[in-house]
N, C-alpha and C positions, 0 to 999 in steps of 0.2 A: 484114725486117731481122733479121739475128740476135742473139742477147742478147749475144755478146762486144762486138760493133757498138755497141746499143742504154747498153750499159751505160760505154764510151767515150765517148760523146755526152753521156751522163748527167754524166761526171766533168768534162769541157770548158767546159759549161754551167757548171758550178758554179763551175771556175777564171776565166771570162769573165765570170760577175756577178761575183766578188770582186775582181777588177782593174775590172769600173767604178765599182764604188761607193769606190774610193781616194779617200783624203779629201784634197783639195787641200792642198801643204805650203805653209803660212804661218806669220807669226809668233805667230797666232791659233791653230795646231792646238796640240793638247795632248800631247806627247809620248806620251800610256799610248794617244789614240786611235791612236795609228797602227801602236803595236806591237802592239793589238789583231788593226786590220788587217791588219797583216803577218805575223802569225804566220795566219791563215787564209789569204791568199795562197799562204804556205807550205806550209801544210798538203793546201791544193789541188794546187797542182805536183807535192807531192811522188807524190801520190797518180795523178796523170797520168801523171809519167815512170815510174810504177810496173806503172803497169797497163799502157801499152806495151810497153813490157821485157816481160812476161808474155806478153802476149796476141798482139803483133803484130813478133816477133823480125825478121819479113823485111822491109825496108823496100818490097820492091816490091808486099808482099802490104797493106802500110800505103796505101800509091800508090795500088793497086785499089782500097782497100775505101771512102779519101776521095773517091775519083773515084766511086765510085755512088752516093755520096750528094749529087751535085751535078747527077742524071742528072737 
């Protein structure tokens, strides 16, 4: 695997744990936990659609490179 690869995976990882660990909305959440977690949600994404842009500008080279990771 290559480190631009490697280092993609790494960032996905990290926005897929912060979207599962969202704290169910009830009338029991605390409003600061959820801006908590929403500004790390945030700060995940942004950092994904950052690193694409960058790394993987050709969408069909994006195409290949998820399809070998499912080989």
């Amino acid at each position: 695997m290559d480190k631009e690869t490697a280092k993609c995976i790494e960032i996905m990882r990290n926005l897929v744990s912060d979207i599962q660990g969202a704290p169910y909305p009830g009338e029991e959440m605390k409003s600061e936990l959820y801006s908590i977690w929403y500004e790390h949600v945030q700060r995940d994404a942004v950092n994904a659609f950052e690193y694409l842009d960058e790394h993987f500008t050709d969408k069909n080279e994006i195409k290949k490179t998820i399809d070998k990771l499912f080989k």
